[in-house]
C-alpha angles and dihedrals in degrees: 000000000000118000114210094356102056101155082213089254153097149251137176126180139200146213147260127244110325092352108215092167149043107278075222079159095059089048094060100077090051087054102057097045094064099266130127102239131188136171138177141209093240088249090301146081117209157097106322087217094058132076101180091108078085100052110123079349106099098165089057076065089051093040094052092033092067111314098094109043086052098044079056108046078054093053097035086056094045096055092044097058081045104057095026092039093224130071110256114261104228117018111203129200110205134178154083137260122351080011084054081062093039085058093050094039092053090047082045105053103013103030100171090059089091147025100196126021126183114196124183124194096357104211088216142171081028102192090051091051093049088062089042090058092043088057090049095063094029086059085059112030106041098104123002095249090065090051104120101201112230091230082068099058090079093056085048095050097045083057105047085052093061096041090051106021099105106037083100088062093251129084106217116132092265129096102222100167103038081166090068096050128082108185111177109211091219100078081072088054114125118247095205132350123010113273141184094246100048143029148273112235089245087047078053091057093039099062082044086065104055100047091049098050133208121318143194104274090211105032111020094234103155099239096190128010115254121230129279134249107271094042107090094104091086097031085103090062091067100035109046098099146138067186133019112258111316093223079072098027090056096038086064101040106042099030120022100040104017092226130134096195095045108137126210102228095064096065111124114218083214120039100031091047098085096037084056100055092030087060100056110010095094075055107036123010121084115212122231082218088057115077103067096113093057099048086043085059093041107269113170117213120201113186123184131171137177116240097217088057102151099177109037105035105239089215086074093062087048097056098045085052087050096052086041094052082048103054089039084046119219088298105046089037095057081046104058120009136037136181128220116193112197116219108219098004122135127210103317100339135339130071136101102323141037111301101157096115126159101229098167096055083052096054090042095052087043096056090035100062106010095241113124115236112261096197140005122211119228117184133177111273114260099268097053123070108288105266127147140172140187116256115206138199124263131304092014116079139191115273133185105254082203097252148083126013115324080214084071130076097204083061083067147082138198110229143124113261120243122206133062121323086251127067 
């Protein structure tokens, strides 16, 4: 809390993964700028990969699920009318990730503890991404031949840059409409022996895979969306093996069957679905259908999500956007959320365009005021060559206005682009 420069208001912050620690990192930004932070480790320490702390517990789900964050936005508020003798004016929830979930699940179950909430990257609905990020590895990893080297996903992703680059109108390094590209994996198929630069016609398959997602064995209903184009820089995250990311693969194991020797390769994208998302959802997963109570007080939502998200699918937030804006209806959704999809930014930041964004100062202003934000800025960070670009809310996009520097905001516009899907 600051001690002589409180700015009157609040921020809590939230984790990454399985949490297991204080994001005393992610606290220090609100702080100095002249908020009262606080954050919490979810009622465990322990390894963020891992979520065996909830092995035979099932309150330390619950705890992590919701409990936590609630029980300290409550203390955190409490101290803060204590030491400041009056309650603090806006209270802000901030963060990526598992905090983006953090953010939906506490306008979900407590919707007065706060007015505004930016989440980035929900990693929601949890159990379904879970399975997302096991079919991910087991796509890869099921039989050597299928294996992709990490060492390949550069070459991927350079191609499918210059495959996709320029469907946005502008060439520029970065795949801003994945939607109007449709890259086909073969034409780096090898013609003879594998290579470095190509390849193999199972590593074909493979990347198929993962852009398609997981999907119902029996049926074909897609259970999870696959990744975008522009997003291959952080596939070998999830594919290195010798298991599929042990968030999933521990999830599975530890939690869901109980089992020490499960294997991962005997997972069946039919049977165990349900038993998957039946297990953790009361815990873990936010409704579309469930915020109602904190739009009908005044909440303000504020998604965003990186395009080149290569380990939480950015479609998901967009669907979950889409089934919101239906139940508001057009009205109530311009009211009271808005969705911000980044073009070239990684899992919470990074990648091949600007993703330094200030959030918090969007969702303050929003709630402030009670003016949604038009436009976001996103620049490079410091240490990469100065470029920026305005990022707008769904369904409008950036486009090229034709003069001046791309590497300039003030050179773009936010509309919705007219035209066929395909470019």
């Amino acid at each position: 809390m600051p001690f002589d420069a409180w700015n009157g208001n609040f921020v809590g912050v939230g984790n990454g993964v399985w949490a297991g620690s204080i994001s005393y990192f992610a606290m220090v930004e609100p702080l100095l700028r002249g908020y009262a932070t606080a954050a919490t480790d979810d009622g465990h320490q322990g390894d963020p990969l891992d979520a065996g702390f909830a092995a035979g517990h099932p309150q330390k789900l619950i705890d992590f699920g919701y409990r936590a964050p609630h029980l300290m936005t409550v203390d955190a508020k409490a101290t803060i009318t204590a030491f400041y003798n009056k309650p603090a004016a806006h209270s802000l929830f901030v963060s990526c990730s598992t905090g983006g979930r953090q953010g939906l699940m506490e306008a979900y179950r407590y919707p007065y503890d706060y007015d505004g909430i930016s989440a980035t990257a929900p990693a929601n609905p949890m159990t379904a991404l879970m399975i997302g990020s096991l079919w991910t590895g087991y796509a890869a990893l099921k039989s050597p031949a299928r294996t992709i080297p990490p060492s390949k996903f550069a070459m991927i992703h350079q191609a499918v840059i210059e495959a996709c680059d320029a469907k946005d109108g502008v060439k520029d390094g970065i795949v801003s409409a994945p939607e109007r590209c449709h890259f086909d994996p073969s034409t780096l198929q090898c013609p003879g022996n594998d290579a470095p630069s190509c390849l193999t016609a199972a590593q074909v398959e493979t990347l198929r895979d993962i852009y398609r997602g997981p999907s119902n064995a029996r049926t074909g209903h897609q259970i999870y969306p696959g990744f975008e184009l522009g997003s291959e820089s952080q596939f070998a995250l999830l594919t290195a093996g010798p298991e599929p990311f042990r968030v999933a693969t521990s999830y599975m194991r530890d939690l869901v069957f109980a089992n020490p020797s499960w294997d991962f390769r005997t997972f069946d994208y039919d049977r165990d679905v349900q038993r998957v998302v039946q297990f953790g959802e009361s815990a873990l997963d936010v409704p579309a259908s469930g915020l109602d109570a904190y739009f009908k007080k005044g909440g303000k939502l504020l998604l965003s999500h990186g395009l080149a998200d290569g380990l939480i699918p950015p479609k998901a937030t967009q669907q979950f956007y889409a089934a919101l804006a239906a139940r508001l209806g057009r009205e109530s959704a311009a009211r009271g959320v808005r969705l911000f999809m980044v073009p070239g930014m990684g899992h919470c930041g990074g990648g091949d365009g600007p993703s330094v964004m200030d959030l918090l100062g969007a969702i303050d202003a929003w709630v402030d005021t009670g003016h949604a934000p038009e436009q976001i800025i996103a620049s490079n960070s410091p240490n990469a060559p100065a470029r920026s670009r305005p990022v707008c809310p769904h369904p409008q996009e950036a486009v090229y206005t034709g003069g001046g520097s791309a590497d300039h905001a003030e050179n773009f516009k936010c509309q919705v682009r007219s035209g066929p899907a395909d470019q």
